[in-house]
DRENMI-326305 format. One record per residue (C-alpha): residue in one letter; residue number from 1; x, y, z. Coordinates in nm, 3 decimals, padded with zeros to 5 digits. Each point is the difference from the previous one (the first is absolute). Example, Ala and Ser with C-alpha at 12.3 -4.5 7.8 and 13.67 -1.06 7.14 Angstrom:
REM DRENMI-326305
 residu num       X       Y       Z
      a   1  01.230 -00.450  00.780
      s   2  00.137  00.344 -00.066
//
This chain:
REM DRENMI-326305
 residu num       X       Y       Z
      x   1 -00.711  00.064 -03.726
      x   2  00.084  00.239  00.277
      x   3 -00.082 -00.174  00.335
      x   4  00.001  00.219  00.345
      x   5  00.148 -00.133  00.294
      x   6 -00.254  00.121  00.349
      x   7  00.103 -00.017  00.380
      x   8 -00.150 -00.275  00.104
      x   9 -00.223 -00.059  00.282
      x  10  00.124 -00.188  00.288
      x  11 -00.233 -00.008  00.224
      x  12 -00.343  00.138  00.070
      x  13  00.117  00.254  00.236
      x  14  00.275  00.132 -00.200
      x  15 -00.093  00.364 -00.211
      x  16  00.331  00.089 -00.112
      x  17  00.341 -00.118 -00.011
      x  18  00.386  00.152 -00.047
      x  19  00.137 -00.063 -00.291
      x  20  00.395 -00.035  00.142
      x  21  00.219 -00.033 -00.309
      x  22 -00.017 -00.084 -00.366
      x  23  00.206 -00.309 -00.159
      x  24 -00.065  00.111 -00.363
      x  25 -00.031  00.370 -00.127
      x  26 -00.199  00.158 -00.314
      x  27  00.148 -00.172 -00.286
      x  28  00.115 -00.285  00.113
      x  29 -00.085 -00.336 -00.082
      x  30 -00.173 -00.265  00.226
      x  31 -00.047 -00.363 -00.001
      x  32 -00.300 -00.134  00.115
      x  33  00.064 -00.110  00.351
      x  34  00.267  00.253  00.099
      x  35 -00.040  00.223  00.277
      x  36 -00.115  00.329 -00.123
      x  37 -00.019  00.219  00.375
      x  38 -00.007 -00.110  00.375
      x  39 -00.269  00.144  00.232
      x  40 -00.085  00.053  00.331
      x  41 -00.353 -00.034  00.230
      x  42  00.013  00.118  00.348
      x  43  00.146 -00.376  00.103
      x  44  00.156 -00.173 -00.345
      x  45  00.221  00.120 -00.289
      x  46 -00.113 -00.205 -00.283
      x  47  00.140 -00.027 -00.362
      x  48 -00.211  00.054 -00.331
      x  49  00.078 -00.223 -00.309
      x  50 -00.027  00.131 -00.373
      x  51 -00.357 -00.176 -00.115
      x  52  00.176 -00.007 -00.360
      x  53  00.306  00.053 -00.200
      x  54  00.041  00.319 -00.177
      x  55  00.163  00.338  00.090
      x  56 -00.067  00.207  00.275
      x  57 -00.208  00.292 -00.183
      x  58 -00.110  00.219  00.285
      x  59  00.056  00.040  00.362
      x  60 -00.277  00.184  00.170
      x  61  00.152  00.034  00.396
      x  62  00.329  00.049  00.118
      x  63  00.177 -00.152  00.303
      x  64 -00.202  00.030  00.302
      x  65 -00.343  00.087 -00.142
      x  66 -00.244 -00.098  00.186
      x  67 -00.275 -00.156 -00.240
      x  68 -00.313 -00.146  00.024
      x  69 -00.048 -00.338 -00.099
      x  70 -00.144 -00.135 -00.305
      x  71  00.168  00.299 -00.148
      x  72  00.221 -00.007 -00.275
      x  73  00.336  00.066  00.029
      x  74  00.180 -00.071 -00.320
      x  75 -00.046 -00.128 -00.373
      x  76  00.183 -00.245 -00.190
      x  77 -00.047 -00.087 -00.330
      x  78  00.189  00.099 -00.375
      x  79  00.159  00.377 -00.059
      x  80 -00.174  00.191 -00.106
      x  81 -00.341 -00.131  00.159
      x  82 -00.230  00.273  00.092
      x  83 -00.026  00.007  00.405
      x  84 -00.259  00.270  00.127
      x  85 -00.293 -00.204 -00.020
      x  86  00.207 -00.192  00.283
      x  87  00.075  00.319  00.201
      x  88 -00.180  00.003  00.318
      x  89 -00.318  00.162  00.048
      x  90 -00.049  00.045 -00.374
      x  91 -00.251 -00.294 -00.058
      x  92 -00.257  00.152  00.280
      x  93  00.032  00.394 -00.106
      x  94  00.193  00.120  00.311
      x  95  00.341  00.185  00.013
      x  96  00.324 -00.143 -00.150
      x  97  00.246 -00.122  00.232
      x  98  00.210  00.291  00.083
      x  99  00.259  00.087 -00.229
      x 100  00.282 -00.030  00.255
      x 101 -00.033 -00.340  00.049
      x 102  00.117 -00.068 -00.383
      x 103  00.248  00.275  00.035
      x 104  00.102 -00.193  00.278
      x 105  00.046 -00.337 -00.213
      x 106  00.184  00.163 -00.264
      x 107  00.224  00.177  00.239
      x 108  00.094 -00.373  00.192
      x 109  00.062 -00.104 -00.333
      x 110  00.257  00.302 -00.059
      x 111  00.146 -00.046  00.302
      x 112  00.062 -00.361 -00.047
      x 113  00.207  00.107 -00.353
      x 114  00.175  00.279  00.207
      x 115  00.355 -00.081  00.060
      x 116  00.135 -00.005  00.338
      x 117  00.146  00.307  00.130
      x 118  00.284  00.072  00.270
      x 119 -00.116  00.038  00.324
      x 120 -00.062  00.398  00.072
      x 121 -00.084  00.196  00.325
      x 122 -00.188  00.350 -00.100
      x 123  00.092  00.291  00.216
      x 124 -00.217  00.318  00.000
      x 125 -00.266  00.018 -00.264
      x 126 -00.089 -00.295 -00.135
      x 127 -00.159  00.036 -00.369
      x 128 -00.304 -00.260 -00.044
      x 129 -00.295  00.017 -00.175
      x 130 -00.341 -00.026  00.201
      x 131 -00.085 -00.353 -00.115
      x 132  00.359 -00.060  00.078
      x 133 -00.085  00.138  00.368
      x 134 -00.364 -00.153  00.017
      x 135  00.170 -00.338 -00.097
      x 136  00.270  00.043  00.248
      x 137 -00.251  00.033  00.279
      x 138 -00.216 -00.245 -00.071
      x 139  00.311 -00.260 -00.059
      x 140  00.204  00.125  00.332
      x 141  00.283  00.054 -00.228
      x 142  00.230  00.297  00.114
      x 143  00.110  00.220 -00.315
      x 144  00.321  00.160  00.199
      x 145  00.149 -00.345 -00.148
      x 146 -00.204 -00.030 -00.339
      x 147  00.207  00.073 -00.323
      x 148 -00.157  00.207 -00.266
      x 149 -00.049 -00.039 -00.368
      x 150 -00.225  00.278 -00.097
      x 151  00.147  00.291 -00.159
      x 152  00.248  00.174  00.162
      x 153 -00.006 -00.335  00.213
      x 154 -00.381  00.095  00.162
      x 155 -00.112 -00.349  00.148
      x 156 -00.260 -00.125 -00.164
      x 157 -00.291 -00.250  00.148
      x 158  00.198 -00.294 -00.220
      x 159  00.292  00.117  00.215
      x 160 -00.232 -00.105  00.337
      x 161 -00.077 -00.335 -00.167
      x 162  00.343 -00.051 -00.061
      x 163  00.092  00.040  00.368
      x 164 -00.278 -00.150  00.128
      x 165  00.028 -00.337 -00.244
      x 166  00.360 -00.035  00.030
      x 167  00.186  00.177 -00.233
      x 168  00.328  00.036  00.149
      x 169 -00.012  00.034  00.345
      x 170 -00.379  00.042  00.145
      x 171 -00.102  00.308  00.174
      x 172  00.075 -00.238  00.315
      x 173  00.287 -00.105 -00.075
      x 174  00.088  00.397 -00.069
      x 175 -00.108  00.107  00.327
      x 176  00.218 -00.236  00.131
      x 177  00.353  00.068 -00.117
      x 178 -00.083  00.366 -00.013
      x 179  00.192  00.167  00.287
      x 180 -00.172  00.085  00.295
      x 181 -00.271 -00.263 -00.118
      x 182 -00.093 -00.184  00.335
      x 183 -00.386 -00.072 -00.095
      x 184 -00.207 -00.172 -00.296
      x 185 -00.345  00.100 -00.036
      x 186 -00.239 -00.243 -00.151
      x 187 -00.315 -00.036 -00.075
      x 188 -00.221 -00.266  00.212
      x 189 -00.109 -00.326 -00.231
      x 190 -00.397 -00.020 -00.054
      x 191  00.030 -00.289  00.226
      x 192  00.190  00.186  00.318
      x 193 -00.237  00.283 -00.081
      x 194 -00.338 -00.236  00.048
      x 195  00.174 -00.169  00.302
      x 196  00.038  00.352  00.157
      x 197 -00.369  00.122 -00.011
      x 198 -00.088 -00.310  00.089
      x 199  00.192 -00.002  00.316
      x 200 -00.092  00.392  00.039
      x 201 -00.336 -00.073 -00.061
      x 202 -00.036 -00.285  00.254
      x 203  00.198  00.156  00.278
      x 204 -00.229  00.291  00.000
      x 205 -00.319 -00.188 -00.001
      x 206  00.010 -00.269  00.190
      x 207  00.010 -00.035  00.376
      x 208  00.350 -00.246  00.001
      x 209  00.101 -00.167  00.306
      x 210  00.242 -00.281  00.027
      x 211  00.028 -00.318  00.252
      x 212  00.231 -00.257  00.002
      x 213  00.113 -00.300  00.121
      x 214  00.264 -00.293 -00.018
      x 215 -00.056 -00.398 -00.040
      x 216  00.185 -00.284  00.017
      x 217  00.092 -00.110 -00.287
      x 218  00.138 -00.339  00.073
      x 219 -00.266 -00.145 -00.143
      x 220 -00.049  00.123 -00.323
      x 221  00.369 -00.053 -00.046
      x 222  00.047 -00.323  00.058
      x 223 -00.341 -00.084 -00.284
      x 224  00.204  00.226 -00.270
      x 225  00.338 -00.200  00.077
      x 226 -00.153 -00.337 -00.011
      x 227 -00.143  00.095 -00.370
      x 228  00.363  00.068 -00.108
      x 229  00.162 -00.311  00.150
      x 230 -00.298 -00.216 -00.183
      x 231 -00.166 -00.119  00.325
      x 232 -00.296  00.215 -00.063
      x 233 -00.168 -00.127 -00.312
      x 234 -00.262  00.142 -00.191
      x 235  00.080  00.376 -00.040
      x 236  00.236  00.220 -00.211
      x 237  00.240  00.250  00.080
      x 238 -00.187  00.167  00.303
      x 239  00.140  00.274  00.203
      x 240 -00.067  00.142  00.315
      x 241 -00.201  00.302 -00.180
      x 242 -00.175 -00.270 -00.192
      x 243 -00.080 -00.117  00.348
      x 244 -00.133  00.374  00.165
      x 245 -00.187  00.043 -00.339
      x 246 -00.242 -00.316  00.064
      x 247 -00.019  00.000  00.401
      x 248 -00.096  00.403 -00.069
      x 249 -00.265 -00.067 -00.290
      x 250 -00.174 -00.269  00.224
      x 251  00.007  00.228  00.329
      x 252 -00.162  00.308 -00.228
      x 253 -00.217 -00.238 -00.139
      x 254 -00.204 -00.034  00.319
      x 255 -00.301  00.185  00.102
      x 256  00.137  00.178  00.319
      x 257  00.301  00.171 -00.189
      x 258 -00.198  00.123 -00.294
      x 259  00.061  00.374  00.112
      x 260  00.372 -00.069 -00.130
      x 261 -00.107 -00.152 -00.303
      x 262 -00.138  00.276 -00.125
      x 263 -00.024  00.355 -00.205
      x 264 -00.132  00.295  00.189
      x 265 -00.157  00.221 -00.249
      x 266 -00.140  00.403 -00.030
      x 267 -00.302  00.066  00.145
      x 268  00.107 -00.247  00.308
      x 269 -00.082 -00.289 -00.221
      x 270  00.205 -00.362  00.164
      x 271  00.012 -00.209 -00.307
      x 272  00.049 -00.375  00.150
      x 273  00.107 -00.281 -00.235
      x 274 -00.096 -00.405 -00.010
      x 275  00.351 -00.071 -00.154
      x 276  00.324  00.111  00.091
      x 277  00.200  00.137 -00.250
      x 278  00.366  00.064  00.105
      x 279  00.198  00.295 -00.074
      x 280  00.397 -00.111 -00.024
      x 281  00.232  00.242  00.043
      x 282  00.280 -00.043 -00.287
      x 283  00.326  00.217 -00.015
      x 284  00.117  00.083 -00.347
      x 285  00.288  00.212 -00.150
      x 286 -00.316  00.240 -00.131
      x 287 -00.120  00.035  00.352
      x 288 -00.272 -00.206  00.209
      x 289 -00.282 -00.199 -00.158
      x 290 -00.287 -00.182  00.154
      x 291 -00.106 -00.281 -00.180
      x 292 -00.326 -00.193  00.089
      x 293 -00.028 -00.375  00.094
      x 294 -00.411  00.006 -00.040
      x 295 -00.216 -00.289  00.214
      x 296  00.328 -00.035  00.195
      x 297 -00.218 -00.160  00.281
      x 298 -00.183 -00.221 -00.246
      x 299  00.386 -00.123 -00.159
      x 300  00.222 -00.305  00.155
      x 301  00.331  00.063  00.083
      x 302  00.188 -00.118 -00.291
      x 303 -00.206  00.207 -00.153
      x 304  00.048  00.342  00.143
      x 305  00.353 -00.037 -00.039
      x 306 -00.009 -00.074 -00.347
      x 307 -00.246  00.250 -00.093
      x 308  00.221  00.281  00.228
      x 309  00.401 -00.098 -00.165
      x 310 -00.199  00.098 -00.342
      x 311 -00.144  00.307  00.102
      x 312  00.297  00.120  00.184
      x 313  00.178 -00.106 -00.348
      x 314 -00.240  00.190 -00.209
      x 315  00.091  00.296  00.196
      x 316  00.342 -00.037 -00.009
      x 317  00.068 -00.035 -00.363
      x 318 -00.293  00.310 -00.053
      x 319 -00.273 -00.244 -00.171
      x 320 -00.250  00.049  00.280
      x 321 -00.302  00.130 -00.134
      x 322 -00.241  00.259  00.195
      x 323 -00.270 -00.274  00.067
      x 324  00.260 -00.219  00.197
      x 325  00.075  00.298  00.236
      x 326 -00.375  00.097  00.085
      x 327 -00.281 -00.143  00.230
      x 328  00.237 -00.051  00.321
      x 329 -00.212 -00.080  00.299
      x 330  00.279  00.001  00.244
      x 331  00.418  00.007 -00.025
      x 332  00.318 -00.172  00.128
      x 333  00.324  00.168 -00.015
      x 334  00.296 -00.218  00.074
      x 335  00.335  00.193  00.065
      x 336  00.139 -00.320  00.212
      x 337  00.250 -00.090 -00.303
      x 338  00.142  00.370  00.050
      x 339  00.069 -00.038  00.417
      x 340 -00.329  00.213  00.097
      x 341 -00.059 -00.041  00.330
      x 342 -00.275  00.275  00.021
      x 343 -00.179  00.209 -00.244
      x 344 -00.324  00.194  00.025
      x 345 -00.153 -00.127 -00.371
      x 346 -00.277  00.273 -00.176
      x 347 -00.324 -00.107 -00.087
      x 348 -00.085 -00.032 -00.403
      x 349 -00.313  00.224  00.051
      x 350 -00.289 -00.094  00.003
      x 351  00.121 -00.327  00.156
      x 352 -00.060 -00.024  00.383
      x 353  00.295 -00.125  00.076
      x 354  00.354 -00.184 -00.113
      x 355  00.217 -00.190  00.199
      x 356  00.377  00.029 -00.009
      x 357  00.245 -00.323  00.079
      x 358  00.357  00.040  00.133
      x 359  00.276 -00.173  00.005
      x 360  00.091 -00.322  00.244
      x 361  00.192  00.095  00.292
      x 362  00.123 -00.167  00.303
      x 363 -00.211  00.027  00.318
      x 364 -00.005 -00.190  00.351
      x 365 -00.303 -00.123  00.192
      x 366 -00.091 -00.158  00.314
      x 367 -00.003 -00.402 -00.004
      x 368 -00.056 -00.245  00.276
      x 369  00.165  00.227  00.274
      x 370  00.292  00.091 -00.253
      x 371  00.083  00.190 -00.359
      x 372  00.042 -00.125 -00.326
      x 373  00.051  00.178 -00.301
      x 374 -00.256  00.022 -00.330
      x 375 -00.015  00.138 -00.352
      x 376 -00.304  00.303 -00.001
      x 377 -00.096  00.159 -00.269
      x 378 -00.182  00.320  00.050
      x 379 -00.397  00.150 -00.113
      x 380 -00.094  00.372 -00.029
      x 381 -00.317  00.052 -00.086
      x 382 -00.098  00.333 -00.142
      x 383 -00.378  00.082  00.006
      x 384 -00.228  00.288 -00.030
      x 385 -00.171  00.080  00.305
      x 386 -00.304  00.154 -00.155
      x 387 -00.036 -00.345 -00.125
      x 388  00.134 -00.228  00.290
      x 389  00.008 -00.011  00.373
      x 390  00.339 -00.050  00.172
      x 391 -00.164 -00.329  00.153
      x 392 -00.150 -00.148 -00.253
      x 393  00.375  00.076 -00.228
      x 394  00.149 -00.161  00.304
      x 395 -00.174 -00.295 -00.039
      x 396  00.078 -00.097 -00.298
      x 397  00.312  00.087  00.033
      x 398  00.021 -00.327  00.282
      x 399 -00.195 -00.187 -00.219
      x 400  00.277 -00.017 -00.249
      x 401  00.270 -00.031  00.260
      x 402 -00.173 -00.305  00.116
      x 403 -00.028 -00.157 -00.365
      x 404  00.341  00.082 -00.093
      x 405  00.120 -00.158  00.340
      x 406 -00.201 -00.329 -00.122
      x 407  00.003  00.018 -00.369
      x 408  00.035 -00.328 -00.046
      x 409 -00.287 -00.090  00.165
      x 410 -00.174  00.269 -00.105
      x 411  00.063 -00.108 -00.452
      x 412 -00.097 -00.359  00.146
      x 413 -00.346  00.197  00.124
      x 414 -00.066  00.186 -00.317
      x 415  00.130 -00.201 -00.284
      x 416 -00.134 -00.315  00.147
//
């Protein structure tokens, strides 16, 4: 029995999502269990698994649709199978999917088949058809270095799929080793492209405004290398981020820095939370993610750092899911392990406020009528000043300088 295969929903906030590439192409066969496409939300690419075995009957979007979820998006089952009861928006009355997403399918299949031709650089008019040129634009290829196989060697939109999948040398690749090629033009991931409204969006809304300071670290040194040498007992691998992550939750936590811990809405609503839920910044190869550690305040330290190695690891190897990267109350944005001393970090709207930790330098201070050298580590704290008063940002910012100077007085205080 023919079975359709739907883009699943990932997460209550998620409408749509990009279907990136296909593993299997109409006529195929599938084992249950095999991954039939990959996808992308605005934060994860995710893979979809064949709900049966059979062969692939129908594919109803090409590469980089965006599609709704809960819609299908293929059928498997036996040849022959009838398939339009399956095509999407037959079952409620409304349109057909548009043609040229099928036309699209067929033509990745094609190109798949097509045999690899020489690299070619076009000079003058270039002979394409318009879904060859439509295609083209939509996939960043460059036809001056797309072979042809249409008649009379016309390049065809298989011809763009070629190029753009690999066939031979990529369009990329092409623009490369053509002469005079000095640029490659491509087009921004869904993820860069959500990261880049967001920052747009947030740098032209919100009042941003930066402080920071240094503190010595000594302290908070010495408690992370007596858990590696084994004469700290009791906790895990803890690092000094670990560390910033539980001092900060417990500082936001109280009533006179609620401002921070915060979302300032439209309308000039200030939406104040009883739990702090913390927003770590996480660099992957797809571009920044922002995981959330939720009840950070409410969480031991073992705990926290537990909970944020498996986040950061979800968004590493792409299986974060949109509910893990939502409901941020406040962030922390460690570049230390790159050798930041400074950075001016921008607020993930509508957040109040997200504080950025540098690297540990050397510094010299005053001592007993002399000067002795320390380890500091440095705070900037970005906040909206619609939201927050330079004061009252101030203050917490020497709050936490004083709890990270004495943190190991301080876990004695709050883990008991």
């Amino acid at each position: 029995m023919a079975t359709p295969v739907m883009m699943p929903n990932v997460g209550i906030t998620v409408e749509t999502c990009v279907l990136t590439k296909w593993l299997k192409q109409k006529g195929e066969t599938v084992e249950e269990g095999e991954v039939l496409f990959t996808y992308e939300t605005d934060k994860s690419t995710l893979e979809q698994e064949a709900p049966v075995s059979g062969t692939v009957l129908e594919i109803f979007f090409g590469e980089d649709s965006d599609v709704p979820v809960m819609t299908n998006v293929c059928v498997i089952g036996a040849p022959g199978e009838d398939v339009e009861e399956f095509r999407p928006g037959k079952a409620d009355g409304k349109e057909e999917a548009p043609a040229p997403a099928k036309e699209e399918a067929t033509a990745v299949q094609a190109a798949a088949e097509t045999p690899s031709a020489a690299p070619v650089m076009n000079t003058g008019f270039i002979k394409a058809s318009p879904r060859a040129k439509a295609l083209a634009q939509k996939r960043g290829v460059n036809l001056q270095y797309v072979s042809g196989t249409g008649p009379d060697g016309r390049i065809i939109e298989r011809d763009v799929f070629a190029a753009a999948r690999g066939s031979g040398l990529s369009c990329r690749e092409k623009e490369q080793t053509a002469p005079g090629a000095d640029y490659v033009d491509e087009k921004m991931s869904v993820i860069r492209r959500t990261i880049a409204k967001q920052m747009s969006a947030s740098l032209q809304t919100a009042a941003q405004l930066t402080h920071t300071l240094s503190f010595d670290a000594s302290d908070i040194l010495a408690f992370r290398k007596g858990i590696k040498s084994g004469e700290i007992q009791g906790y895990g691998n803890i690092t000094l981020n670990d560390m910033i992550l539980f001092v900060v939750s417990r500082t936001l936590a109280k009533p006179e820095h609620r401002a921070l811990n915060a979302h300032l809405l439209e309308n000039d609503i200030m939406r104040y939370f009883s739990g702090v839920h913390m927003g770590v910044a996480v660099d992957t190869e797809r571009g920044l993610m922002v995981p959330t550690l939720f009840d950070c305040d409410k969480k031991p330290l073992n705990r926290i750092s537990e909970e944020a190695k498996a986040l950061a690891a979800k968004c590493r190897n792409g299986s974060a899911l949109p509910d893990d990267l939502k409901g941020g109350t406040f962030t922390v944005s460690n570049l230390g392990a790159y050798g930041i001393e400074h950075f001016t970090p921008v607020i993930n709207v509508p957040q109040t406020a997200i504080l950025g930790v540098n690297t540990i330098t050397t510094q010299i201070k005053a001592v007993d009528g002399g000067f002795r050298t320390y380890q500091a580590m440095g705070l900037s704290l970005t906040y909206d000043h619609r939201a927050v008063d330079g004061g009252p940002a101030s203050r917490f910012l020497s709050e936490l300088k004083n709890s990270l100077e004495n943190f190991t007085s301080f876990l004695k205080e709050q883990e008991g």
